[in-house]
N, CA and C atoms as an extended XYZ file, in Angstrom:
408
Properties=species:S:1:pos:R:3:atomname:S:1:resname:S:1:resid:I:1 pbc="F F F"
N       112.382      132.506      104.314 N   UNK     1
C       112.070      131.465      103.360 CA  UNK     1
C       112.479      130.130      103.955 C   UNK     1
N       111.321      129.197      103.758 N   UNK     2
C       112.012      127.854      104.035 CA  UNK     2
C       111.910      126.666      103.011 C   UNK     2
N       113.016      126.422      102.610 N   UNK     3
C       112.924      124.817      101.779 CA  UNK     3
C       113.176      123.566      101.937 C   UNK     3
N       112.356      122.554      101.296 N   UNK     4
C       113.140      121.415      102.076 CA  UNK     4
C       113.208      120.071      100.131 C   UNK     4
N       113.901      119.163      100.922 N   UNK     5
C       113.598      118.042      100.051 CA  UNK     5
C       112.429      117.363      100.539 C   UNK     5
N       111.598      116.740       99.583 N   UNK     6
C       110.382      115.825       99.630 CA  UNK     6
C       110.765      114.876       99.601 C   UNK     6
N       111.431      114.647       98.378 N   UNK     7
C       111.507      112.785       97.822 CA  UNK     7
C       112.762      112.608       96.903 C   UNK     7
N       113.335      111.707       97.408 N   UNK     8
C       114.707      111.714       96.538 CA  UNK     8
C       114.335      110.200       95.718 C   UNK     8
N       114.429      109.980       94.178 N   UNK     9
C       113.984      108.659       93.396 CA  UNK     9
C       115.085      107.742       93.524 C   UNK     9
N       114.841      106.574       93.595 N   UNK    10
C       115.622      105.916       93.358 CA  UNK    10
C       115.076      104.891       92.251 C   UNK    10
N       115.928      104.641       90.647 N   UNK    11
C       115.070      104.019       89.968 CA  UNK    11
C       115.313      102.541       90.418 C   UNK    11
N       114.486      101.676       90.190 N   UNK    12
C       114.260      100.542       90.625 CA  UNK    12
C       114.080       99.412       89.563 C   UNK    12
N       113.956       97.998       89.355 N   UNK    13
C       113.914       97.091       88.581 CA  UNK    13
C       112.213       96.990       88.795 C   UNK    13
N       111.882       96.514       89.935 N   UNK    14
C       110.876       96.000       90.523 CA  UNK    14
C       109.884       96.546       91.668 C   UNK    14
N       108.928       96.836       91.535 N   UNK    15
C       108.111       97.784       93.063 CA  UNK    15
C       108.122       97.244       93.635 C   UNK    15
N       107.604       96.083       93.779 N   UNK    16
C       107.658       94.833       95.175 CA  UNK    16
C       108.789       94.232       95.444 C   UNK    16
N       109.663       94.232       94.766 N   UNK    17
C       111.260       93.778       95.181 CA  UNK    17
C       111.668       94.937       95.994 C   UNK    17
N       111.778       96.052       95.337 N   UNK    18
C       112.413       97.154       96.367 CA  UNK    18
C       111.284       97.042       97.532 C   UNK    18
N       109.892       97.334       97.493 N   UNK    19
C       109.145       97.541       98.695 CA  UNK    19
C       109.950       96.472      100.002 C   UNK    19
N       109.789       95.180       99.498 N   UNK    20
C       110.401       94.175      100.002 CA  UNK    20
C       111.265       94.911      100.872 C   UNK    20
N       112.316       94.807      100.053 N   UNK    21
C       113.591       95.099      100.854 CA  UNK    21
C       113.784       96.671      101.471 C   UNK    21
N       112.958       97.387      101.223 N   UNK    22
C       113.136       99.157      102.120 CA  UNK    22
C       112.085       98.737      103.210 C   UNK    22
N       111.004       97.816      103.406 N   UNK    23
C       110.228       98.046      104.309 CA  UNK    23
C       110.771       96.805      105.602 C   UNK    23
N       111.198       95.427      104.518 N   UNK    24
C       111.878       94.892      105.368 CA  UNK    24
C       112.801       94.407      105.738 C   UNK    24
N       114.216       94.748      105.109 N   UNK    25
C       115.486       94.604      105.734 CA  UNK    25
C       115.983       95.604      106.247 C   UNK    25
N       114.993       97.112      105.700 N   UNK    26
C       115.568       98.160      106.321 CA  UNK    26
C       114.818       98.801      107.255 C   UNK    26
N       113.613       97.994      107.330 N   UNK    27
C       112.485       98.570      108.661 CA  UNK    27
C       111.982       99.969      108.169 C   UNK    27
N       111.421      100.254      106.833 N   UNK    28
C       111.202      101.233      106.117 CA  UNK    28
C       109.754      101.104      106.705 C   UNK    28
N       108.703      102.362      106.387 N   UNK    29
C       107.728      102.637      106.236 CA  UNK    29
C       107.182      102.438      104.914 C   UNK    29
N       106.312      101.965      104.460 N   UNK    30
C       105.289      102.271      103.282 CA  UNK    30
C       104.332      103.344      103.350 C   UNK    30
N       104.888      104.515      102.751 N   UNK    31
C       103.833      105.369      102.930 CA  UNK    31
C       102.731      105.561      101.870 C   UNK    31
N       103.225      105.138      100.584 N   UNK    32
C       102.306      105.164       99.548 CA  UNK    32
C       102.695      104.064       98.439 C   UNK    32
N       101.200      103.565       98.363 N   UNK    33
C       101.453      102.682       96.731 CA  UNK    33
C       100.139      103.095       96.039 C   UNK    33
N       100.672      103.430       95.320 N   UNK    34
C        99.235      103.824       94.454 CA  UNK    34
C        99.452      103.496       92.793 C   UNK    34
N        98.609      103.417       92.212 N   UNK    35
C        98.852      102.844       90.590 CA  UNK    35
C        97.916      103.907       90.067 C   UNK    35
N        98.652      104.280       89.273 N   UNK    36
C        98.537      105.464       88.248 CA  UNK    36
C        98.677      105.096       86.546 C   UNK    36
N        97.714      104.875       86.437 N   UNK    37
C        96.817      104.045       85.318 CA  UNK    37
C        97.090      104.791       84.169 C   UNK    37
N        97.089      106.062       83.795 N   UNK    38
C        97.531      106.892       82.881 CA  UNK    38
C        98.940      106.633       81.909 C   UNK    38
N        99.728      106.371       83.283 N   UNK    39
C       101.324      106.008       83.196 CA  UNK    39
C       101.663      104.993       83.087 C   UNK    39
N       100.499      104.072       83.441 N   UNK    40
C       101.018      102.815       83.713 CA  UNK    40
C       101.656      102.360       84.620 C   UNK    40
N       102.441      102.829       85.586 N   UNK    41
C       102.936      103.155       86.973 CA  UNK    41
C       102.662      103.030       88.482 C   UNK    41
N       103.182      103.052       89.473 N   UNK    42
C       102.771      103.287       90.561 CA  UNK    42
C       103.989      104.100       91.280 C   UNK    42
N       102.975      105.023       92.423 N   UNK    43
C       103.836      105.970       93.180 CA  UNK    43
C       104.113      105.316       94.645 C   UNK    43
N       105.274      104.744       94.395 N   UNK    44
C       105.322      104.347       95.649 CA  UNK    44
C       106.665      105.125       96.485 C   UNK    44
N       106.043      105.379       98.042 N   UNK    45
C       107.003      105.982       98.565 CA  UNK    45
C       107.143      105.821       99.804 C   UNK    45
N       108.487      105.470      100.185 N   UNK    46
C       108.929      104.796      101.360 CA  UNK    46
C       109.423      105.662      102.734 C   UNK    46
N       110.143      105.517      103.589 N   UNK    47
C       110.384      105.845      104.453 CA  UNK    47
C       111.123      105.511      105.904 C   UNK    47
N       112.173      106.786      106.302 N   UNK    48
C       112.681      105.863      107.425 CA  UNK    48
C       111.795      105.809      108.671 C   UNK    48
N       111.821      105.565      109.481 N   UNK    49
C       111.135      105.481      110.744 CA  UNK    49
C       111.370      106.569      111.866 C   UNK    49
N       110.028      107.163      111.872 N   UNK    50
C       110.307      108.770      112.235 CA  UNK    50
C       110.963      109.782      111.579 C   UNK    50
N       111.187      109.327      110.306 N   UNK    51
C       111.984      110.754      109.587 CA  UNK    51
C       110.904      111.948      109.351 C   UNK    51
N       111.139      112.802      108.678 N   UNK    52
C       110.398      114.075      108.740 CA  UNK    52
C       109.844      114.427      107.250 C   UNK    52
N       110.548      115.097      106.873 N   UNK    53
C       109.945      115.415      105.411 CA  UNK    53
C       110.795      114.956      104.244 C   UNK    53
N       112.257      114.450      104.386 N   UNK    54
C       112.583      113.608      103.158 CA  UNK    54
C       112.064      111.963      103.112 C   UNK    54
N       111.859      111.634      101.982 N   UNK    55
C       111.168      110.323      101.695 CA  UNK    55
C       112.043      110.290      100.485 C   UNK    55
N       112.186      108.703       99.733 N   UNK    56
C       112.106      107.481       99.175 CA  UNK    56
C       110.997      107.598       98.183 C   UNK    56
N       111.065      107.537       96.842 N   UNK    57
C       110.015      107.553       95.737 CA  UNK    57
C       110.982      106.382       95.387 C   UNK    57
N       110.106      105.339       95.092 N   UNK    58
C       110.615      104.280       94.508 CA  UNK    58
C       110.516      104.140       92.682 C   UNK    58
N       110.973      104.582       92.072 N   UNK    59
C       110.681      104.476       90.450 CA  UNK    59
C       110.939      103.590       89.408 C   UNK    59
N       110.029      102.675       89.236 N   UNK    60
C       110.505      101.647       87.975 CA  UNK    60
C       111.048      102.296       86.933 C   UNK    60
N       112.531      101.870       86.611 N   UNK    61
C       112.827      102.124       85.149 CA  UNK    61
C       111.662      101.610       83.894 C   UNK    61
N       111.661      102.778       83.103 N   UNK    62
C       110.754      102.104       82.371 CA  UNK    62
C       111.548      102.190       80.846 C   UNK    62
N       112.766      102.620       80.751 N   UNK    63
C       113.653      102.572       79.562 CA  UNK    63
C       114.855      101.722       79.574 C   UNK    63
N       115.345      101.984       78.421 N   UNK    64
C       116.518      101.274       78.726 CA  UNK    64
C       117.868      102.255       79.252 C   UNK    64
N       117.377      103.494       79.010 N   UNK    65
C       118.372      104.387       79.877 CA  UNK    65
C       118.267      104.252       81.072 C   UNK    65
N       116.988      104.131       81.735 N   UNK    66
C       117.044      104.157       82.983 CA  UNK    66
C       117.722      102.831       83.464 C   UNK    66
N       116.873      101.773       82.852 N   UNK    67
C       117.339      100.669       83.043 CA  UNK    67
C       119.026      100.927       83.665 C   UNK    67
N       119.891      101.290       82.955 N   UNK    68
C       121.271      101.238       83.125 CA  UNK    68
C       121.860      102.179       84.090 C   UNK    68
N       120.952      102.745       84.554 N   UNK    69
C       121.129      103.200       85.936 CA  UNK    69
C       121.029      102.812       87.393 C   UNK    69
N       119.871      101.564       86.991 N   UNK    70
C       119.749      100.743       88.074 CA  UNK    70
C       120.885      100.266       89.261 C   UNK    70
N       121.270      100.667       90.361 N   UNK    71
C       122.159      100.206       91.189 CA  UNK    71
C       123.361      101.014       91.218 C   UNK    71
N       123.249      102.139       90.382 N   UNK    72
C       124.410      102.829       90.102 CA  UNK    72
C       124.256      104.380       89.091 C   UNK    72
N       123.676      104.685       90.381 N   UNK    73
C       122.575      106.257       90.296 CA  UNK    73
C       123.866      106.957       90.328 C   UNK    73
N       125.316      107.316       91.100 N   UNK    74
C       125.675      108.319       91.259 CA  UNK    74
C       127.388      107.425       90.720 C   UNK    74
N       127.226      106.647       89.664 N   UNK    75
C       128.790      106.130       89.070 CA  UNK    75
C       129.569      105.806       90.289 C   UNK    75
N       129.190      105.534       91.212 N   UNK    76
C       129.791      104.207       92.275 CA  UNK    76
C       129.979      105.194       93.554 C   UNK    76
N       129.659      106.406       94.064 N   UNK    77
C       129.741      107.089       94.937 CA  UNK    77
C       128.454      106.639       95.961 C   UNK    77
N       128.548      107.416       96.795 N   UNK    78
C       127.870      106.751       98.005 CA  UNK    78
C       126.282      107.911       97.530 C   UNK    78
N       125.173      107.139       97.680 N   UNK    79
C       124.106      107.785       97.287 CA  UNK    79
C       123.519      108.401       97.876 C   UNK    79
N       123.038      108.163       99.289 N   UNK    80
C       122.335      108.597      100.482 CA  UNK    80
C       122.978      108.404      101.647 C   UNK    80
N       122.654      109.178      101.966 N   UNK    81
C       123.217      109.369      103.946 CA  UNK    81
C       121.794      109.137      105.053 C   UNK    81
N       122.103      107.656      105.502 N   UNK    82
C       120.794      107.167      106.042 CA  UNK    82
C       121.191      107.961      107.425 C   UNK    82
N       120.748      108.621      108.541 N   UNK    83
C       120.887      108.938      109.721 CA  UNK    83
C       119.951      108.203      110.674 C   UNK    83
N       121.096      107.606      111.926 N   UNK    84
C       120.129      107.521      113.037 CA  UNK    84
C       120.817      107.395      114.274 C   UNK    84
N       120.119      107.431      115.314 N   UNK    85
C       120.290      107.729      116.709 CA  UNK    85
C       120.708      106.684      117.278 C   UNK    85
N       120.956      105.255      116.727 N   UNK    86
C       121.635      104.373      117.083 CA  UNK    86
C       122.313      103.567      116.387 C   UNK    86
N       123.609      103.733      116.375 N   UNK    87
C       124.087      103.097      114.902 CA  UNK    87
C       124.326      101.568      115.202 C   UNK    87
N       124.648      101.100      116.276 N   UNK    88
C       124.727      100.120      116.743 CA  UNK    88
C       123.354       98.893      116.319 C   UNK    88
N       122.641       99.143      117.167 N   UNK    89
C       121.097       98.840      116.804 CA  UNK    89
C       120.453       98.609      115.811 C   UNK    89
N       120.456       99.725      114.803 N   UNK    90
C       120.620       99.316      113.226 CA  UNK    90
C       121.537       98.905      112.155 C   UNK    90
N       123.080       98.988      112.786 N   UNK    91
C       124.220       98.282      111.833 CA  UNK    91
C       123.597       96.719      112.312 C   UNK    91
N       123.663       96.211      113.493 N   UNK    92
C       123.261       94.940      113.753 CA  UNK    92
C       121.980       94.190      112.945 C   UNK    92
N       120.273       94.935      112.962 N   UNK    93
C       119.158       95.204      112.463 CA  UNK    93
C       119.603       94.483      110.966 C   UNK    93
N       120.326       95.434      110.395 N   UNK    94
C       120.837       95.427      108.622 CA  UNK    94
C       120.839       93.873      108.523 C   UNK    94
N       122.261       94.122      109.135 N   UNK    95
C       123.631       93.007      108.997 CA  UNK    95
C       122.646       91.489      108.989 C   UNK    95
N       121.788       91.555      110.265 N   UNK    96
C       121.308       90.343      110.641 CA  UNK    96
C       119.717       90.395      109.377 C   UNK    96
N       119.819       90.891      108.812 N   UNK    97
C       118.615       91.321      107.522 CA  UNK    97
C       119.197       90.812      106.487 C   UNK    97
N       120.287       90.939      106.884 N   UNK    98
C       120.986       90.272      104.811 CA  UNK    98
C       121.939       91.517      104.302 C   UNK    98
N       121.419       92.651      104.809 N   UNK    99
C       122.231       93.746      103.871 CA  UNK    99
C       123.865       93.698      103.763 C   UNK    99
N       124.207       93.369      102.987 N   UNK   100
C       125.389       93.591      102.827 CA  UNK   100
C       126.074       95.052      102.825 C   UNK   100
N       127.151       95.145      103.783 N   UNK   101
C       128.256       95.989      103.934 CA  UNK   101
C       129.414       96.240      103.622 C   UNK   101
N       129.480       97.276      102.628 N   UNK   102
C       131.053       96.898      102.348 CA  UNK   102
C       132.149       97.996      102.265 C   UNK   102
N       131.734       98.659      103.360 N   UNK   103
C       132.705       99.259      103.930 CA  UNK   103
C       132.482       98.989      106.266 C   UNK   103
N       133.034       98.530      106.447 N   UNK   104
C       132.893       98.281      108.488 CA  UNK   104
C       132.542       99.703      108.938 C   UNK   104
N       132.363       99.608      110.207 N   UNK   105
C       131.992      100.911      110.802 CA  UNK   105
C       133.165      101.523      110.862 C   UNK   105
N       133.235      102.732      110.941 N   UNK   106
C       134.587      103.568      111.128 CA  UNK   106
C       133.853      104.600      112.323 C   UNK   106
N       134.773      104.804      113.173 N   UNK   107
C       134.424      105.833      114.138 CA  UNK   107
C       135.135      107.429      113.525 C   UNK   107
N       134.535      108.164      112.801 N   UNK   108
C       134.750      109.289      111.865 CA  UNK   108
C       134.485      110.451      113.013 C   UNK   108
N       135.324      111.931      112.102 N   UNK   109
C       134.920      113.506      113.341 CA  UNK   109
C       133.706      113.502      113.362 C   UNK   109
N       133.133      113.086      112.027 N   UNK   110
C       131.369      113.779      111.931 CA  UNK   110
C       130.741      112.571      112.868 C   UNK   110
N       131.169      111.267      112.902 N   UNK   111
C       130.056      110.213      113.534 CA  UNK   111
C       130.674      109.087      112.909 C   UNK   111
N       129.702      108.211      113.678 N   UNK   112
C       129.831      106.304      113.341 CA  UNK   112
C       129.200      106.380      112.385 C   UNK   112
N       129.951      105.611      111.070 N   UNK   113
C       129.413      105.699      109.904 CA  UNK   113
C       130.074      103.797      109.016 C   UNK   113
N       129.234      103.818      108.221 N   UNK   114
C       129.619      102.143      107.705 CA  UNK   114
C       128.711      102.480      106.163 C   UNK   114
N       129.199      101.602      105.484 N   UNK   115
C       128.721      101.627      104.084 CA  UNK   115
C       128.042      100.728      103.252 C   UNK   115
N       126.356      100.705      103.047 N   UNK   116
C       125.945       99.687      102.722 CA  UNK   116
C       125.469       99.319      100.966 C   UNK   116
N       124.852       98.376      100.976 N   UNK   117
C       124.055       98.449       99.440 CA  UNK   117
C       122.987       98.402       99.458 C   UNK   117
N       122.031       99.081       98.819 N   UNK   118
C       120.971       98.685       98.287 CA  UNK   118
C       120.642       97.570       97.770 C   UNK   118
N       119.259       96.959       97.930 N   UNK   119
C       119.308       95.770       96.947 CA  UNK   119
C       119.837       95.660       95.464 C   UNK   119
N       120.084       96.909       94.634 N   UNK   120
C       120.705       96.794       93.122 CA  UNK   120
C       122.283       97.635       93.085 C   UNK   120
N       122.959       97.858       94.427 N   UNK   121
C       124.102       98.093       94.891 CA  UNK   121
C       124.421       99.191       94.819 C   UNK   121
N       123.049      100.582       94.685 N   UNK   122
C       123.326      102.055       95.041 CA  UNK   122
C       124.082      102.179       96.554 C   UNK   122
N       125.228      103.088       96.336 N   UNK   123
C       126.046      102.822       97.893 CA  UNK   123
C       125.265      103.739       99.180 C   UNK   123
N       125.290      103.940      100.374 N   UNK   124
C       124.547      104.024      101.671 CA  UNK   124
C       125.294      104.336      102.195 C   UNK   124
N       125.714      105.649      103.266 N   UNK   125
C       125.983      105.406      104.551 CA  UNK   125
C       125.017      105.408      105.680 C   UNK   125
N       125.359      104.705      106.456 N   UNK   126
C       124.461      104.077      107.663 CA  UNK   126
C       125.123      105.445      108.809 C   UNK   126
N       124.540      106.782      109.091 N   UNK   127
C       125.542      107.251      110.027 CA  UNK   127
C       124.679      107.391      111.365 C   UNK   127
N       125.842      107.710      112.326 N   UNK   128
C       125.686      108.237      113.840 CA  UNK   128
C       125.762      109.388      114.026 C   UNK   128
N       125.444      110.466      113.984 N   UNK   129
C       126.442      111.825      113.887 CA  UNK   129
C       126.832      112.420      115.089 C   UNK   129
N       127.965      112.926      115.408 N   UNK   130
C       128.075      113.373      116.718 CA  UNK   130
C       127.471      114.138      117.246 C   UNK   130
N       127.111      114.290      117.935 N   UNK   131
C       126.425      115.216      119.051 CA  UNK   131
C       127.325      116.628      118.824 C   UNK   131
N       127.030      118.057      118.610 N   UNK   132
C       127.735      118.815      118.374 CA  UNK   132
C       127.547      119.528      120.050 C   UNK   132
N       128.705      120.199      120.407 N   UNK   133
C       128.952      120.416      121.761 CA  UNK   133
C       128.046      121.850      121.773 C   UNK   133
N       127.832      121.896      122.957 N   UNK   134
C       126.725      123.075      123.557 CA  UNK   134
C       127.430      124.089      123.770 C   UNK   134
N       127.678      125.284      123.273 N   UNK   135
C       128.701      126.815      124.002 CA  UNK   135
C       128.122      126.688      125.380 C   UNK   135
N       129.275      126.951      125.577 N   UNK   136
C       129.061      127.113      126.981 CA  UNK   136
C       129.687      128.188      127.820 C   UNK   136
């Protein structure tokens, strides 16, 4: 058997505010915008660059419950674990983008890891992960 994640939501204020900022402070992909007329809605879904099969569903709150979730999906814990192959390259990328950080890089067992915000202040880690050693 194999399973995977598709799309993890993040609810949002605005589609074009978040698009904004996942496609360009974070060098995201746009993989879909589509408006879904039924709902009133659009499916939009983002992406890191070269990732595989998890994606970014961007979701307008459309209540006031949701509403109050905005920026603070998981009660102040860190939300997503962004991975990449150069942490350097993209902590710099961010930083010089606007994103605010508010935790520095830490050189951790698992990898180089730093802590960012979302544009509505869902928390991020930005990681490196170590290379796990080859038996030998």
């Amino acid at each position: 058997m194999k399973q995977s994640l598709g799309l993890v939501s993040v609810v949002v204020k605005d589609y074009d505010e978040a698009i904004d900022f996942y496609t360009e402070s974070l060098g995201f992909e746009l993989v879909e915008d589509t408006f879904v007329p039924e709902q009133n809605k659009r499916w939009v879904v983002v992406a890191p660059p070269g990732s595989g099969e998890c994606r970014v569903l961007l979701a307008r709150a459309t209540t006031e419950e949701q509403t109050s979730r905005i920026g603070n999906q998981t009660g102040g814990r860190v939300f997503l674990f962004l991975y990449t192959d150069d942490f350097w390259r993209d902590f710099d990328r961010y930083r010089n983008s606007g994103v605010i950080f508010v935790r520095e890089p830490k050189d951790e067992p698992y990898g180089m890891v730093a802590v960012f915000e979302d544009l509505y202040g869902n928390l991020w880690d930005l990681v490196q992960p170590k290379e796990k050693a080859v038996p030998g």
